[in-house]
C-alpha positions in Angstrom: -13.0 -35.6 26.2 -12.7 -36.9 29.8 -8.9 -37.5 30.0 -5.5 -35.0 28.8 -2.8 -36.5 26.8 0.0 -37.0 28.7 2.7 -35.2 25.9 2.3 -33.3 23.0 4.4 -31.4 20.8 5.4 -28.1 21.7 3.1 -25.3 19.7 4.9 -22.0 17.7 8.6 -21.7 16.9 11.3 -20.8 18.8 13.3 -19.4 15.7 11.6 -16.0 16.2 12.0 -15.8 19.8 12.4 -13.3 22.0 9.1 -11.9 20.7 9.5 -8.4 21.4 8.7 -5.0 19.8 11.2 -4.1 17.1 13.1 -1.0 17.2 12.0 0.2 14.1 9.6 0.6 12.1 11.4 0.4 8.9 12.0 -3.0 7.4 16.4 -3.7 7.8 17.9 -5.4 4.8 20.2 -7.8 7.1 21.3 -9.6 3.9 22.1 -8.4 0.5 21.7 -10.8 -2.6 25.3 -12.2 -3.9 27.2 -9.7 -6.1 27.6 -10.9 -9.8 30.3 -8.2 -11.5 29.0 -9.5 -15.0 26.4 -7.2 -14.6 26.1 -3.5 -14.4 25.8 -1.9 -11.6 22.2 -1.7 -10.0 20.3 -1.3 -6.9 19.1 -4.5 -5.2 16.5 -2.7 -2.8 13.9 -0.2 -2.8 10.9 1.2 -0.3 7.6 1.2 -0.9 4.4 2.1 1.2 1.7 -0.6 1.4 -1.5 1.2 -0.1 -4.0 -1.9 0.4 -5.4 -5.0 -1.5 -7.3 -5.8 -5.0 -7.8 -8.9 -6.8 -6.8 -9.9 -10.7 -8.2 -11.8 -13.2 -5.6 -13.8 -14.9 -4.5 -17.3 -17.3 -2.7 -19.4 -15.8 0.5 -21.2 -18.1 1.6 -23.8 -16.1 1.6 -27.0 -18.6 0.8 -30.3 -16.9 -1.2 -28.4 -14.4 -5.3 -29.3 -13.7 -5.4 -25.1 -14.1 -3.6 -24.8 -17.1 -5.1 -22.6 -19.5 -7.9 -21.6 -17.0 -8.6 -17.7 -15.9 -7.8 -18.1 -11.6 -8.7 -15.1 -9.3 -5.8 -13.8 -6.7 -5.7 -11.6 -4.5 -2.6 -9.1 -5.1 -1.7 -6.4 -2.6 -0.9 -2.9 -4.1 2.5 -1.0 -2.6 3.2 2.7 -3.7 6.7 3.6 -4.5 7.7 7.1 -4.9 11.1 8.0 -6.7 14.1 7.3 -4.2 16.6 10.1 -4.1 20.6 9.0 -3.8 22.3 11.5 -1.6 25.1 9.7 -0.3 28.0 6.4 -0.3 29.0 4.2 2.3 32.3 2.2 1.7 33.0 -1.0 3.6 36.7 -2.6 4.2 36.9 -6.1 5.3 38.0 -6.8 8.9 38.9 -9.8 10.8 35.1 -9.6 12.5 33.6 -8.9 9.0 32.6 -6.1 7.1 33.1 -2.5 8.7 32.5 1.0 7.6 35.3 2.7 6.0 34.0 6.4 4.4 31.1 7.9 3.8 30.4 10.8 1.6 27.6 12.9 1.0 26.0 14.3 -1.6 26.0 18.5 -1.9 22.0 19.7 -1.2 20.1 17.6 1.1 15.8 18.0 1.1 14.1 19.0 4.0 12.6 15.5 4.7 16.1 14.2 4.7 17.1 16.2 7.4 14.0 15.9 9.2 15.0 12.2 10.4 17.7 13.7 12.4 15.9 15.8 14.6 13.2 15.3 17.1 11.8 18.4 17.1 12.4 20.3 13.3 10.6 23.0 14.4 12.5 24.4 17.6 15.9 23.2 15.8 18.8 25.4 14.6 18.5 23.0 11.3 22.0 22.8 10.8 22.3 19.1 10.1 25.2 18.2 7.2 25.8 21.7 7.3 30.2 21.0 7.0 29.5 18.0 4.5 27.6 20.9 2.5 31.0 23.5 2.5 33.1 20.8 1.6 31.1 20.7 -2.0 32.1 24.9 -2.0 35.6 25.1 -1.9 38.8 23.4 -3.5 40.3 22.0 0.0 36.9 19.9 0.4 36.6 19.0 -3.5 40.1 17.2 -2.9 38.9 15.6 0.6 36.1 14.4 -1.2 38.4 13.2 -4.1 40.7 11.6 -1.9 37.6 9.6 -0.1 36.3 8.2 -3.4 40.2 7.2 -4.4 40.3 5.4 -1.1 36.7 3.5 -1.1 37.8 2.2 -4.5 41.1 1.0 -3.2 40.5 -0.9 0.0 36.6 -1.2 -0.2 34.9 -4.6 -1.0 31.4 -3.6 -0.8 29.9 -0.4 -2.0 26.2 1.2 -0.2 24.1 3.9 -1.5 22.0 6.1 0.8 18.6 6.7 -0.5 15.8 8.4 0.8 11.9 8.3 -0.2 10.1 11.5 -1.0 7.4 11.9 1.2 6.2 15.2 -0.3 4.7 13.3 -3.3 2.1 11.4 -1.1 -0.2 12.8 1.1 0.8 11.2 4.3 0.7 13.0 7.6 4.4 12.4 8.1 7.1 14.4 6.7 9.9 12.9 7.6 11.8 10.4 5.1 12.6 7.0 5.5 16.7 6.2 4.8 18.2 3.1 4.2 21.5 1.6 2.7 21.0 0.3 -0.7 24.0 -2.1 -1.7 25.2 -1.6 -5.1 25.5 -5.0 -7.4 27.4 -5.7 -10.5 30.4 -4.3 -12.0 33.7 -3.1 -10.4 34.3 -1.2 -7.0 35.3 2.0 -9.4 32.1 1.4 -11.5 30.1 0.9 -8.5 31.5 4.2 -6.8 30.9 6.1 -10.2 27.4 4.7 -10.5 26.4 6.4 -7.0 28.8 9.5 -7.8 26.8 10.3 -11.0 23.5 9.8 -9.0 24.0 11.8 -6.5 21.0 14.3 -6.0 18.9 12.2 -8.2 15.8 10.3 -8.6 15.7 6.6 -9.1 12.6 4.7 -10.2 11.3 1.5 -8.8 11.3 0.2 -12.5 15.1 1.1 -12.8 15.2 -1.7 -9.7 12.8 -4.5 -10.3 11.3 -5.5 -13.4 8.0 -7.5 -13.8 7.6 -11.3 -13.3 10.4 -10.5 -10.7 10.9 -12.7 -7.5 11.7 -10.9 -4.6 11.7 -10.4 -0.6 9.3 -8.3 1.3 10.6 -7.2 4.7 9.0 -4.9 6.8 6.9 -5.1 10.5 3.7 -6.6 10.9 0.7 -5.0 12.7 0.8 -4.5 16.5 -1.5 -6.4 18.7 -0.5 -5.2 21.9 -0.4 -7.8 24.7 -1.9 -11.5 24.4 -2.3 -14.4 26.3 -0.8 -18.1 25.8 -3.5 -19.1 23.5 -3.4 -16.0 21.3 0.4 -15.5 21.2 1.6 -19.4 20.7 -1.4 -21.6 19.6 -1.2 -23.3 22.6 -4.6 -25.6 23.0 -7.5 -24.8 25.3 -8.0 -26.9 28.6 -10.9 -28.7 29.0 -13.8 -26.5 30.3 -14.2 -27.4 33.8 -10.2 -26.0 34.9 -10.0 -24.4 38.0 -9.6 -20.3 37.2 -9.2 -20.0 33.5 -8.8 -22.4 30.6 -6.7 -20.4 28.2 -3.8 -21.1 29.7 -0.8 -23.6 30.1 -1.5 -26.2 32.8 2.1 -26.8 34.0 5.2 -24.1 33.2 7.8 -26.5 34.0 9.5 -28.9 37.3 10.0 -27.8 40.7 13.5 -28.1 40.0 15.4 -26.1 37.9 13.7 -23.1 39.9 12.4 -21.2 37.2 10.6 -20.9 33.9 12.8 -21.9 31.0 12.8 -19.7 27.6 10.7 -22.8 25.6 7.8 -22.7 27.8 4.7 -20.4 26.1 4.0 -17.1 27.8 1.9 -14.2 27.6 3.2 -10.8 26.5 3.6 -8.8 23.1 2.2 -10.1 19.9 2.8 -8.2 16.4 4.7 -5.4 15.5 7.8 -8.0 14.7 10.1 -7.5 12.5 9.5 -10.3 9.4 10.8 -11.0 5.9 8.7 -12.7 3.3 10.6 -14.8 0.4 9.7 -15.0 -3.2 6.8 -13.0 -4.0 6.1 -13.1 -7.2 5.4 -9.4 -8.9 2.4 -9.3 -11.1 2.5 -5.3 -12.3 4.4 -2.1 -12.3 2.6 0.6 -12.8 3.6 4.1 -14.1 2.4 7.1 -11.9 -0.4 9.7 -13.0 2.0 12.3 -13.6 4.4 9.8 -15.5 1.1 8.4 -17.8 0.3 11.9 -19.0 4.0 12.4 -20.0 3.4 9.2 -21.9 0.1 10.1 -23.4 1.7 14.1 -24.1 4.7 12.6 -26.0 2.4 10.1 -27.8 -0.3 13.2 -28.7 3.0 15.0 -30.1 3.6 12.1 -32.9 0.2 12.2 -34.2 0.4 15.6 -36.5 -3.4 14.9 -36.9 -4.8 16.4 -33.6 -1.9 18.9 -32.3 -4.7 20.8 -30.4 -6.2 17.4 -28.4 -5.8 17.1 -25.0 -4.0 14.0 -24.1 -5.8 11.3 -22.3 -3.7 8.8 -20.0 -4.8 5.3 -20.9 -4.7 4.5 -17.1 -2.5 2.3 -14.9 -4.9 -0.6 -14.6 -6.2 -1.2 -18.0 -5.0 -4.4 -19.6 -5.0 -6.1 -23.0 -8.7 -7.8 -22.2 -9.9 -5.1 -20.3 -9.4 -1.4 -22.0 -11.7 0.4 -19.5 -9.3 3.7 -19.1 -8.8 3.2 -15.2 -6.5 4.2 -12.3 -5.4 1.5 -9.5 -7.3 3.2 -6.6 -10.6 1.4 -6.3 -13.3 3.9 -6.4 -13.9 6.1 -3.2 -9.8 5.4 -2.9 -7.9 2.6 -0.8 -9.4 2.4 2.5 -7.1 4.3 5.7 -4.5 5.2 2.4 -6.6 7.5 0.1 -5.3 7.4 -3.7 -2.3 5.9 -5.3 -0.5 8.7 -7.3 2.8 7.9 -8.2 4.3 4.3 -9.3 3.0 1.3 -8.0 3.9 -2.3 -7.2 1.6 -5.3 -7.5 2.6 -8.4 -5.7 1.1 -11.6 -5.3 -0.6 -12.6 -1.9 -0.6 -10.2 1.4 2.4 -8.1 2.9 2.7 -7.7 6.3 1.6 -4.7 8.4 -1.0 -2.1 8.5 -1.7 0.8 5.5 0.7 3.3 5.2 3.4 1.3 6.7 6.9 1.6 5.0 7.8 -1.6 3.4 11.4 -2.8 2.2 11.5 -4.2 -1.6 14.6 -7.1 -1.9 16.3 -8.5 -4.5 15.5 -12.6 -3.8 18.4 -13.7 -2.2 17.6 -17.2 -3.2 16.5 -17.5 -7.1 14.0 -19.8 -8.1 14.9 -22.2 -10.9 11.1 -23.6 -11.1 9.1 -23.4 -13.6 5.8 -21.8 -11.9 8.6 -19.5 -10.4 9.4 -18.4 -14.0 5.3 -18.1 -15.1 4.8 -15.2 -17.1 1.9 -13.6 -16.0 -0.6 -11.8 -18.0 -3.2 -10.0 -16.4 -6.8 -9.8 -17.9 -8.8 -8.1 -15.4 -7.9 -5.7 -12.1 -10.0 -4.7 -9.9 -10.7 -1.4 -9.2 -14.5 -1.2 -7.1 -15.1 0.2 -4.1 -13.4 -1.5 -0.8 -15.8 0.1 1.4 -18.6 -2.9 1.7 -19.5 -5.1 -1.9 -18.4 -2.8 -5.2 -20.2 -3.1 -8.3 -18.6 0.0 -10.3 -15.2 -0.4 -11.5 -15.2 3.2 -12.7 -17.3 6.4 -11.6 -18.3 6.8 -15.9 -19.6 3.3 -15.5 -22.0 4.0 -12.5 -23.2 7.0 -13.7 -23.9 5.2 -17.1 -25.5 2.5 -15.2 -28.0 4.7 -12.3 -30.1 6.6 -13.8 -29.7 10.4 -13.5 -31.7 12.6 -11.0 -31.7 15.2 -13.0 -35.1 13.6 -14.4 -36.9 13.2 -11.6 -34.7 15.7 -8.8 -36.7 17.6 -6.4 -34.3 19.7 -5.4 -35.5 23.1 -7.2 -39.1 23.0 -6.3 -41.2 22.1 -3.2 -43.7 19.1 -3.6 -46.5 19.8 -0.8 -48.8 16.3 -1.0 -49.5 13.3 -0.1 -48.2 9.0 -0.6 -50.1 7.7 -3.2 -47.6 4.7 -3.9 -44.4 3.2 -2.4 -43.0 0.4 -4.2 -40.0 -1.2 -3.9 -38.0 -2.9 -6.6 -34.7 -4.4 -7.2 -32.7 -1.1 -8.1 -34.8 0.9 -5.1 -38.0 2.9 -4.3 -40.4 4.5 -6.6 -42.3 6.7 -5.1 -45.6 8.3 -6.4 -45.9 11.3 -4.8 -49.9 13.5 -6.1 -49.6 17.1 -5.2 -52.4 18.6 -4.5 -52.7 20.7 -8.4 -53.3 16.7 -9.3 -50.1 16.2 -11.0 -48.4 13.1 -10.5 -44.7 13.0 -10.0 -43.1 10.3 -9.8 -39.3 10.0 -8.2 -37.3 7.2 -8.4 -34.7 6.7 -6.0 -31.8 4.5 -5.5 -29.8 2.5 -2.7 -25.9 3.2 -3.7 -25.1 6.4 -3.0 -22.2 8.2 -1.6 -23.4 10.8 0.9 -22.4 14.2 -0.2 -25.5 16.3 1.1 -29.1 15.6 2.7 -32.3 16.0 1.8 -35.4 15.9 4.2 -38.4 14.4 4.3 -40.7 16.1 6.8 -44.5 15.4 7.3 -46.6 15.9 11.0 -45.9 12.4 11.9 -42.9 10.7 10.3 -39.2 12.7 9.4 -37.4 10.3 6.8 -33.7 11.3 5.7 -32.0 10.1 2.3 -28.6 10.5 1.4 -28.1 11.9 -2.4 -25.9 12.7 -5.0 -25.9 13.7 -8.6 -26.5 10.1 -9.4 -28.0 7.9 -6.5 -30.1 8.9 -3.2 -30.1 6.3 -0.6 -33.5 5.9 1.2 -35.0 4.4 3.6 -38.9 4.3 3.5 -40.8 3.4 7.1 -44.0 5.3 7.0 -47.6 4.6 5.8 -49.7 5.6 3.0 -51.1 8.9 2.4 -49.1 10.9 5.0 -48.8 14.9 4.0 -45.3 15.4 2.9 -43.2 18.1 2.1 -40.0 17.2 0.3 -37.7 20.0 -0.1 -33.5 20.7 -0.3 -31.3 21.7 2.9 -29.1 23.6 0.7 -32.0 26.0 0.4 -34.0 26.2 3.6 -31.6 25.6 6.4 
């Protein structure tokens, strides 16, 4: 290329401009869908925490279509979602500069977690937060306050809020504090609405109570942070050619002499990610009961069979399908990577989410429903995957990789010391066998294997090589790089450190 264009068009979009680090980390419902009072009253929002990524198996109905009737593989990303808790109402009055709060009530007992996300510092606090919206709840004077509140949100109110928390005691996240948001209330009357919230007060509300599968909906939240980036990184602006004076990724000319300074269109350096963002449509493939909800499932069903009173109930698992009735959990073996495992209910959604693991994410109602006909697919899943994240999995469940390696218990050295010599070392496709002729002339032979989680460490020491393998009950990991007929004693750590 020996010349520059002389224009081009301008690269990245100024519709999300100023690109700046957003305030919070929670994803802000800005929009609520439009209220149909047909309905019942309902939720239209719910959070979730982003637990990682899989991929599905499925048939694809779309008639007319080069896939129809063909299996496709997707890639679905996996968003745990705790039990909300309701524990208050916000009422909102129209204004001549829109909507604005009217009266809030709260809810009698308040968890520590709630509470938590008013203070800084929990632990040097007096904790006395919602401590006269708790007395009101106590005595007759506040009973009628809180009467007369109610009577007035139903009166002059337009738009009815609930405040919801997420439990963060039921995941094992280093953060205790809750995350709360405003849920509007859809469907139905003002009165219904505010006796929908008032007869949920203190309670839990599931994400299948909210969404329902085959669902469209919005996925807000904040994407990952990349601290700061240049021009070329941050707006896709093209590389000069190689032989520019002091740098290439840059842009060549910011703007005229006159007006005197930069103007707002011109690509700069500075922050990229952590940006508050809002995905539409996203199609949800699954949603999956908890562990603790599956064995109330499995108890209740184990209660209607009077053959076996005594059995144990087995959960049929939260990723088993019609086509594949493996009796598996969503979290992949070993867990989800940076998450660990998923126990409570669980949404599957088409495609990537934005941000990093663990990060809070906000579950819409679409704002704009899809009258298509792909939109309104109904998806049936034949196959979820559930190996290992870490590196290639080949295991789907821990039965079927102890089925498939063979068991060291056979050929384990662990109880006994082997004082010898090499006589063979072989490798094959599943690992090493090696031949190992003690010196009372018995051959033992040991087989070991490459997949392996490490869990302890067994030695291999001789006078002039030291070899390590990593083993478990079912695989040792092992890494031969010594020659024939070396003395070698092969012996457990767990017994001679």
């Amino acid at each position: 290329m020996s010349h520059r264009k002389f224009s081009a068009p301008r690269h990245g979009s100024l519709g999300f401009t100023p690109k700046k680090r957003c305030r919070r980390i929670r994803g802000k419902c800005k929009a609520f869908p439009r209220d149909r009072r047909s309905l019942p009253p309902h939720l239209t929002a719910f959070m979730g925490y982003k637990a990682g990524m899989t991929h599905i198996v499925r048939e694809v109905d779309r008639p007319g279509s080069k896939v129809h009737k063909r299996e496709v593989v997707e890639p679905v990303t996996i968003m745990e979602c705790p039990p909300m808790v309701i524990v208050g109402m916000v009422g909102y009055a129209p204004t001549a500069k829109g909507l604005r709060t009217f009266k809030t009530v709260w809810a009698e007992h308040l968890t520590e977690e709630f509470k938590r996300r008013f203070y800084k510092d929990w632990c040097k606090s007096k904790k006395r937060a919602f401590l006269k919206s708790s007395k009101k709840w106590l005595c007759e004077a506040g009973l009628a306050q809180i009467k007369r509140d109610l009577k007035k949100i139903k009166k002059y109110c337009t738009v009815v809020r609930a405040i919801a928390h997420t439990q963060m005691r039921l995941m094992k996240h280093r953060q205790k504090k809750s995350h709360i948001m405003e849920i509007q209330v859809n469907g139905g009357t003002i009165s219904q609405k505010v006796d929908w919230i008032r007869q949920h007060f203190e309670k839990q509300i599931s994400v299948s109570n909210v969404f329902s599968q085959d669902e469209m909906i919005d996925v807000i939240g904040v994407t990952k942070g990349k601290g700061f980036k240049g021009v070329t990184s941050r707006w896709h602006t093209k590389k000069l050619p190689r032989k520019t004076h002091k740098g290439l990724r840059k842009v060549a000319c910011i703007g005229a002499w006159h007006p005197a300074r930069v103007a707002r269109s011109v690509a700069r350096a500075g922050q990229k990610g952590y940006f508050h963002r809002t995905e539409l449509n996203k199609k949800i493939y699954r949603i999956g009961m908890g562990l603790q909800a599956q064995l109330e499932v499995a108890k209740a069903e184990a209660s209607k069979d009077d053959k076996d009173k005594n059995a144990v109930p087995k959960p049929k698992g939260n990723a088993s399908t019609e086509f594949d009735l493996t009796a598996k959990n969503i979290t992949p073996m070993g867990g989800f990577p940076h998450y660990g495992e998923v126990r409570n209910d669980y949404v599957m959604i088409k495609g990537c989410c934005m941000g990093p693991r663990k990060r809070v994410i906000t579950l819409r109602k679409t704002l704009i429903p899809q009258v298509k006909t792909r939109s309104k697919e109904k998806i049936v899943l034949k196959f979820i995957d559930t190996s290992s994240k870490f590196g290639h999995g080949r295991f789907q469940t821990r039965a079927e990789k102890q089925a498939t390696m063979v068991s060291l218990s056979k050929y384990s050295c662990i109880n006994f010391v082997i004082l010898g010599s090499f006589e063979k070392v072989c490798r094959t496709r599943e690992g090493c066998r090696i031949i190992v002729i003690p010196y009372n002339k018995i051959v033992v032979e040991i087989v070991f294997f490459y997949y392996a989680i490490s869990t302890n460490w067994v030695h291999f020491v001789s006078n002039l090589c030291k070899l390590s393998i990593c083993m478990t009950d079912s695989a040792v990991l092992l890494q031969v790089n010594c020659m024939r007929n070396l003395p070698i004693l092969i012996y457990d750590g767990r017994y001679f450190e």
